[in-house]
C-alpha positions in Angstrom: -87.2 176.6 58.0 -90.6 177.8 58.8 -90.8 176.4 62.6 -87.6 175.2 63.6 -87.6 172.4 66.1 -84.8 169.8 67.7 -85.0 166.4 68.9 -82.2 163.6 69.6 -81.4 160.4 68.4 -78.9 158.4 70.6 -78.0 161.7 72.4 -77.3 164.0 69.2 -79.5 167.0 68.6 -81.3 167.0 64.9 -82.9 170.6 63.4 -86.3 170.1 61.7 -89.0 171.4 60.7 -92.1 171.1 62.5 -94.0 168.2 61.1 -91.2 167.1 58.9 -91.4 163.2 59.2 -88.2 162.4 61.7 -86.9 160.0 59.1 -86.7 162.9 56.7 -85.3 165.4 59.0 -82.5 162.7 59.7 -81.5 161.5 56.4 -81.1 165.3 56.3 -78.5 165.3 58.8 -76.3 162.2 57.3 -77.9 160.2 59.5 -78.6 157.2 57.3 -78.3 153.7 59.2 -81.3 153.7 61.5 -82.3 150.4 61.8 -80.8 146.6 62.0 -82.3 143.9 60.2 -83.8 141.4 62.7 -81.9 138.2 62.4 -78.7 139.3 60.8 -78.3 142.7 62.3 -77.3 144.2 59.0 -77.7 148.0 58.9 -80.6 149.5 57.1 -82.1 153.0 56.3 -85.2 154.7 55.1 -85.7 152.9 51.6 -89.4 154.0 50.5 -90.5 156.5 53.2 -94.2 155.7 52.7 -94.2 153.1 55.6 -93.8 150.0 53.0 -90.5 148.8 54.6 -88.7 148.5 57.8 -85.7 150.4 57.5 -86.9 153.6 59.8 -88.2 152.2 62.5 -86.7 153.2 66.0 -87.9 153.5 69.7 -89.1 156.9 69.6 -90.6 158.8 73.3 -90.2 155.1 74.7 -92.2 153.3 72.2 -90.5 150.6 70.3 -91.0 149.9 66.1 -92.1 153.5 65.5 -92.2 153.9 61.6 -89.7 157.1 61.8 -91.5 158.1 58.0 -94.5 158.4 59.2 -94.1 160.0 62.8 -94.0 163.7 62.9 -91.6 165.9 64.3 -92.9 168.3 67.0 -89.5 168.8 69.1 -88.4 167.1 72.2 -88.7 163.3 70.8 -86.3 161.1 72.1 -85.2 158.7 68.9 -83.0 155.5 69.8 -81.6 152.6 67.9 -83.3 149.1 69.1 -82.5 145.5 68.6 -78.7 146.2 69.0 -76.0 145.2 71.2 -73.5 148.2 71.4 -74.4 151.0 69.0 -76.9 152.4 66.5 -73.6 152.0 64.1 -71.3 149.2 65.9 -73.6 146.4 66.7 -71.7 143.2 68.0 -74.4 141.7 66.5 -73.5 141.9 63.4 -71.0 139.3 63.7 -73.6 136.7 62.6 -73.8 138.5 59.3 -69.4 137.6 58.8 -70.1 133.8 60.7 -73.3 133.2 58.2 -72.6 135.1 55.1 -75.1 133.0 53.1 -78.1 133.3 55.8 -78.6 131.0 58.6 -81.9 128.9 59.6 -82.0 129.1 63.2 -85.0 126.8 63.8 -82.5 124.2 62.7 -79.5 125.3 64.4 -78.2 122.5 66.5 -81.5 121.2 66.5 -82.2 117.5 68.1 -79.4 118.0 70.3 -80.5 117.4 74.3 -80.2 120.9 76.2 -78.2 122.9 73.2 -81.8 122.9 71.5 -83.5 124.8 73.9 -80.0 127.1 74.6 -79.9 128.3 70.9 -84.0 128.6 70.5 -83.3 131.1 73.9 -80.8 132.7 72.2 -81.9 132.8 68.6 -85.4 134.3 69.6 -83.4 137.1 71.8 -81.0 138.1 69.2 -84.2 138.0 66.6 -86.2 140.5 68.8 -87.3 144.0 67.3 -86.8 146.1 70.2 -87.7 146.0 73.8 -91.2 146.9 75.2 -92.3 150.0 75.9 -91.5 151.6 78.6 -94.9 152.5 80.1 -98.9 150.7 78.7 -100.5 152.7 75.9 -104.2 154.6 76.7 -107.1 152.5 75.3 -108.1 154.0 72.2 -111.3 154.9 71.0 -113.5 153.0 68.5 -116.4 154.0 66.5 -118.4 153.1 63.5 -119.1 155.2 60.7 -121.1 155.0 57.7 -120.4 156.2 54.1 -121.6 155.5 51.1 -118.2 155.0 49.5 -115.0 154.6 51.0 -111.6 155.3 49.0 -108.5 153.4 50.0 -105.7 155.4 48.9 -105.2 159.4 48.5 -102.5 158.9 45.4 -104.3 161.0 41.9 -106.5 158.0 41.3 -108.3 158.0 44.6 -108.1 161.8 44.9 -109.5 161.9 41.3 -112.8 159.7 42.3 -113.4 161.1 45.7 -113.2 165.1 44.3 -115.9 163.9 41.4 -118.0 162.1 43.8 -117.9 164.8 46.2 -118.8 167.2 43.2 -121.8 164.7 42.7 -123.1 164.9 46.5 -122.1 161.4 47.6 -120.7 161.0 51.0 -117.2 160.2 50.6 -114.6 159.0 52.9 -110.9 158.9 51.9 -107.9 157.0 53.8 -104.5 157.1 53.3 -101.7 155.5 55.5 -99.3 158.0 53.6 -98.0 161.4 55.3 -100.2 163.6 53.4 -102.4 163.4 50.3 -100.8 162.9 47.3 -98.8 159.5 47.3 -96.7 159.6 44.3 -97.5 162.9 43.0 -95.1 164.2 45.7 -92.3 162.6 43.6 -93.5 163.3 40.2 -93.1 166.7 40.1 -94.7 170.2 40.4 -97.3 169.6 38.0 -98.4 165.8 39.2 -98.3 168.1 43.1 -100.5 170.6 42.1 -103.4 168.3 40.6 -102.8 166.5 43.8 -103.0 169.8 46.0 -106.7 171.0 43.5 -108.0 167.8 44.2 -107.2 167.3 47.9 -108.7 171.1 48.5 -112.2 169.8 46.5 -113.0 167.4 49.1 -113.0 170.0 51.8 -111.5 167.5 54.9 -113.0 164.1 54.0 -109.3 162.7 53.7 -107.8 160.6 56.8 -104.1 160.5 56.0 -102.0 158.0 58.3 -104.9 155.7 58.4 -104.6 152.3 57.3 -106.9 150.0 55.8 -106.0 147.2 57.7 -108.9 145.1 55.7 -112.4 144.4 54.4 -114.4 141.7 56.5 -118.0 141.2 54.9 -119.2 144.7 54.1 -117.1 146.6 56.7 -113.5 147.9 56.9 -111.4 148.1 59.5 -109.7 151.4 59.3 -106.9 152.0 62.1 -105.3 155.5 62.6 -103.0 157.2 65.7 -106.8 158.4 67.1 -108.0 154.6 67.5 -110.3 152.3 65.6 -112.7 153.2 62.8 -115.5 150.4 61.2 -117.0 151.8 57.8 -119.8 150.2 55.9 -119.6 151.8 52.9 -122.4 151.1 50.3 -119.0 151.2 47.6 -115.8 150.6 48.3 -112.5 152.3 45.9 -109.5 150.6 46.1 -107.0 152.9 45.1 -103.8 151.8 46.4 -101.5 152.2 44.2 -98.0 150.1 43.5 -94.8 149.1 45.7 -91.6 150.1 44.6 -89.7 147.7 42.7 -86.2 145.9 43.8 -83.0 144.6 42.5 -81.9 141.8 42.8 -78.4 142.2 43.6 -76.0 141.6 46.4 -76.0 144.6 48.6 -79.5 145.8 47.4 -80.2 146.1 51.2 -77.5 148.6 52.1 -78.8 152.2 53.4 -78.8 154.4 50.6 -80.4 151.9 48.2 -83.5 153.8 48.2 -86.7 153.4 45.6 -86.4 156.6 43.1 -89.9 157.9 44.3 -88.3 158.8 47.7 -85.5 160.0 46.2 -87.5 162.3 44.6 -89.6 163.3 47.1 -86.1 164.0 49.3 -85.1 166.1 46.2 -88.2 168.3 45.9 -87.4 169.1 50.1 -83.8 170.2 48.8 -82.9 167.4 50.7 -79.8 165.9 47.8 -77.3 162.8 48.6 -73.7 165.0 48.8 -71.8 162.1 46.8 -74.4 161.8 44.5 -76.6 159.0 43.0 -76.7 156.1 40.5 -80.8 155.8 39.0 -80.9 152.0 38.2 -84.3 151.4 36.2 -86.4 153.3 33.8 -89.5 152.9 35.3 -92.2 155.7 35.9 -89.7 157.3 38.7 -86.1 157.3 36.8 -87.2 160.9 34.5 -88.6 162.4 37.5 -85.6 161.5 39.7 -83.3 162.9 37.3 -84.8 166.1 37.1 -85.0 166.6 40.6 -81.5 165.4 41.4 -79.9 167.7 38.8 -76.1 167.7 38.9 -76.4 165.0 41.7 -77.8 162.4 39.2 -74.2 160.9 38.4 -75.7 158.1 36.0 -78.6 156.5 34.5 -78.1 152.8 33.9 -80.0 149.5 33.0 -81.0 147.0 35.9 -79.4 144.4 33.8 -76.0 146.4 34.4 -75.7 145.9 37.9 -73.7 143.1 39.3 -73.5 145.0 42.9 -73.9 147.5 45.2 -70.9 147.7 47.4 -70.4 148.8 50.9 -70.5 148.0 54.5 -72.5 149.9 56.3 -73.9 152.2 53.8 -73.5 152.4 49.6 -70.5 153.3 48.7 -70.8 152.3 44.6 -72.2 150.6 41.9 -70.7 147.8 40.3 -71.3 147.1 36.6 -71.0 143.8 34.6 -68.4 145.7 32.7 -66.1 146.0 36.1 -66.7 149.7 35.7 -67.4 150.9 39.3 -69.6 154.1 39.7 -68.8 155.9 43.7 -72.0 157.2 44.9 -73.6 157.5 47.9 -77.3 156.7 46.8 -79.3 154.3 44.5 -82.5 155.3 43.1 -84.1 152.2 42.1 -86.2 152.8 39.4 -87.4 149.4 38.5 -91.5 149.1 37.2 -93.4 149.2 40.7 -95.6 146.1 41.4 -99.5 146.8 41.4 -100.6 146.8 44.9 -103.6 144.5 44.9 -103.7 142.7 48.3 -106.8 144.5 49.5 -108.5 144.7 46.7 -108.6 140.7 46.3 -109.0 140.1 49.7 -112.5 142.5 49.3 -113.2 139.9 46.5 -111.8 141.4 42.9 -110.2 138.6 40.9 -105.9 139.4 39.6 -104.2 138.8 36.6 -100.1 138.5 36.4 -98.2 141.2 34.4 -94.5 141.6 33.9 -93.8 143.3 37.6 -96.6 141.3 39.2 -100.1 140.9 39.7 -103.1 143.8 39.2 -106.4 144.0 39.8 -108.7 142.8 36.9 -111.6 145.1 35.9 -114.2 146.0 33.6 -113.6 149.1 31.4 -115.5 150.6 34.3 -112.8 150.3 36.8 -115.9 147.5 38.8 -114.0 144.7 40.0 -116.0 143.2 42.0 -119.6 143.5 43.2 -119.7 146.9 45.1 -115.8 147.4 44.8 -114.4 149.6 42.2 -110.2 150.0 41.6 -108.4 153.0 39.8 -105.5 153.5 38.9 -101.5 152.1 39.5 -103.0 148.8 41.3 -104.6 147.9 37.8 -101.4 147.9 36.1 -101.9 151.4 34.7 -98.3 153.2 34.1 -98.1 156.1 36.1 -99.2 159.0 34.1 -100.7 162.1 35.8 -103.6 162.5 33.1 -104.5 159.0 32.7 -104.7 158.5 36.0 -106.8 160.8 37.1 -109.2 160.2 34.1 -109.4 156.1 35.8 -110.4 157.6 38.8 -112.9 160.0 37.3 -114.3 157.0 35.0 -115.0 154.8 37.9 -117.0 158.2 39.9 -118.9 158.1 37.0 -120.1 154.4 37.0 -120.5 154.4 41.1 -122.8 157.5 40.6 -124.8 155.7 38.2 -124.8 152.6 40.6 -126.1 155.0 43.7 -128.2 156.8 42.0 
C-alpha cells in the first residue's frame, strides 16, 4: 500500500489504503455482510459499489446510512452495523425472515383490531427503521449558484468524451459525477477503456465534480448536491450521460452478499482484490469478458441466466444451483446480465423513452438532441458498451452543441 491507514468496524481494526472507499477496503478483509435489509433483516453486502444500492451502508463517525462505496478512508473512522438487534452478523431480527418466508405486509398485520393495531404499527415502524440518528446536528452547508454553458451529468467515456471536445472548443463546461472518481465503467473494462478514461479526465483540466449528484432538473436549473453543500446550475445545455444500472436475476437468493454485478467485480479485480473461493459469472452482457479476464483462475464458470435455479446460502453465497441439479460452490456471483439504460433524469429534463429488451433508453436524433437544449450519449440510449463507440456518441453530440452555441 501506498499510505497505509486503519479504522474499525464493530471494534475490529481494517488496513487500507488512504482513500480507498471503506466498502472496498472491507470486502478486502472478508468482511462481506454489512448491512440488513430493512423490513426482513436479511444480510446484505456491497453489490454495485457505485452507490446504486443499499447493501454498504453503515453508521460511520456517528452518522447513520453512510454509503460505505462512496465514503473515503482517511484512518480513524469508526464503522458500525445499524438497524440490528444483537450483531452486525446475528441479528434476532432476522427471525421474521424464518416466521414470513414469503414476505410479510405489515400495514395489514393485525390490522382493524382495537389496540393490537396501533401495538404492531409501533412495532413494525421500529423494526423497519434504517439506523438510529446521529449522534450530534450536521453544520449548515453552503449553497451557491453557478452558471455554465453546458453541464454533463455523468463522468463514464460518453460524458468524459463530450466534455474533453467541448473543452477543446472553448465552451464552459461543467462535469458531475456521483461516482468515486471519473471513469464509471471504464474502471471495470479494463486497462485500455482506463486509460481513455484517465486522457480524457486530464483534458478537462479540473472541471469534473466527482461524488456529486444530480439530484434533478427543475425548469432550466439543476440541483447538484455534493459533501461541500448545494450547487444550482443554469446551464445554457444540458448532457445527460448517465449511463446504465446493473442488471439482476431473478432467482431465489439473488440478494445474498456476494451476489455482486460483474462491473464491481471487476473493478475489485483490477485492485487485486479476488473472492478466495472463487466466482460463478451468470450473464453475457458487456461485463461477463471483462470479468473473466480480470478474475483469471478465480472465474470458476461462465453460465447462462436461464441456468440458474438458485443461489444458495444463509448469510452469504455459498453456490450456484443449476436447472440441471449441478451445484457450482463459490463464494461470489458476477451478474452479468444486459444493464438497463439509465434514463430517469434525462425524461424528467423532458427527453421522450422508448422500451428495449433490458428496459427503457433515451430517444434521440442521430445527433444525440433529445430534447430542446438536452443532449444524451452514450449507455442511457441503449448503446452496448463499447469503448470506441462510445466515446465517438459523446464526441458526435460536442459537435452538434457547438454548432448550437455558436
Amino acid at each position: 500500500m501506498r499510505d497505509r491507514v486503519s479504522f474499525t468496524i464493530d471494534g475490529r481494526e481494517i488496513e487500507a489504503e488512504r482513500g480507498e472507499p471503506l466498502a472496498v477496503a472491507l470486502l478486502a478483509a472478508g468482511e462481506g455482510t454489512l448491512a440488513r435489509s430493512p423490513k426482513l433483516h436479511r444480510p446484505r453486502g456491497p453489490a454495485c459499489l457505485r452507490g446504486d444500492c443499499d447493501g454498504c451502508l453503515a453508521r460511520v463517525d456517528g452518522v447513520p446510512n453512510v454509503m460505505t462505496c462512496l465514503a473515503d478512508a482517511h484512518g480513524g473512522e469508526v464503522v458500525e452495523a445499524q438497524n440490528v438487534l444483537g450483531s452486525r452478523k446475528v441479528d434476532l431480527l432476522r427471525m421474521t425472515d424464518w416466521f414470513f418466508p414469503k414476505g410479510i405486509d405489515h400495514h395489514h398485520l393485525m390490522a382493524g383490531i382495537p389496540g393490537v393495531q396501533n401495538v404492531m404499527q409501533t412495532f413494525a415502524r421500529q423494526m423497519a427503521g434504517i439506523g438510529k440518528l446521529p449522534e450530534r446536528p450536521a453544520d449548515p452547508l453552503p449553497a451557491a449558484r453557478i452558471d455554465c454553458d453546458v453541464l454533463v451529468v455523468g463522468a463514464g467515456l460518453a460524458g468524459l468524451s463530450c466534455a474533453a471536445e467541448l473543452s477543446r472548443a472553448g465552451v464552459s463546461v461543467l462535469v458531475v459525477d456521483d461516482g468515486h472518481a471519473p471513469g464509471g465503467s471504464a474502471n471495470a473494462a479494463g486497462p485500455d477503456a482506463m486509460a481513455e478514461a484517465e486522457r480524457l479526465t486530464a483534458a478537462l483540466h479540473g472541471a469534473i465534480r466527482s461524488r456529486t449528484t444530480c439530484a434533478g432538473f427543475y425548469d432550466r436549473d439543476a440541483l447538484l448536491a455534493g459533501k461541500a453543500g448545494a450547487l444550482i446550475a443554469t446551464p445554457k445545455i444540458a448532457v445527460a450521460a448517465t449511463g446504465a444500472h446493473d442488471g439482476v436475476l431473478l432467482v431465489a437468493g439473488n440478494d445474498l452478499p456476494g451476489v455482486m454485478g460483474a462491473r464491481a467485480v471487476a473493478s475489485l479485480a483490477h485492485r487485486g482484490i479476488v473472492p478466495s473461493a472463487g466466482a460463478v459469472i451468470v450473464g453475457s452482457g458487456p461485463f461477463a469478458a471483462p470479468t473473466e479476464r480480470a478474475l483469471g483462475a478465480r472465474a470458476l464458470r461462465r453460465v447462462s441466466e436461464s441456468e440458474v435455479e438458485a443461489i444458495e446460502g444463509s448469510s452469504r453465497v455459498e453456490a450456484v444451483k443449476l436447472k440441471s441439479g449441478e451445484r457450482i460452490t463459490c463464494g461470489v456471483v458476477a451478474v452479468a446480465t444486459p444493464p438497463a439504460p439509465s434514463f430517469e433524469l434525462a425524461e424528467q429534463r423532458g427527453a421522450k423513452t422508448t422500451r428495449t429488451e433490458s428496459g427503457f433508453a433515451v430517444v434521440t436524433d442521430d445527433k444525440g438532441r433529445a430534447a430542446e437544449d438536452l443532449y444524451a450519449v452514450g449507455e442511457a440510449c441503449g448503446a452496448p458498451f463499447d469503448v470506441a463507440a462510445l466515446i465517438e456518441s459523446g464526441a458526435r453530440a460536442a459537435r452538434a452543441i457547438t454548432a448550437a452555441l455558436a
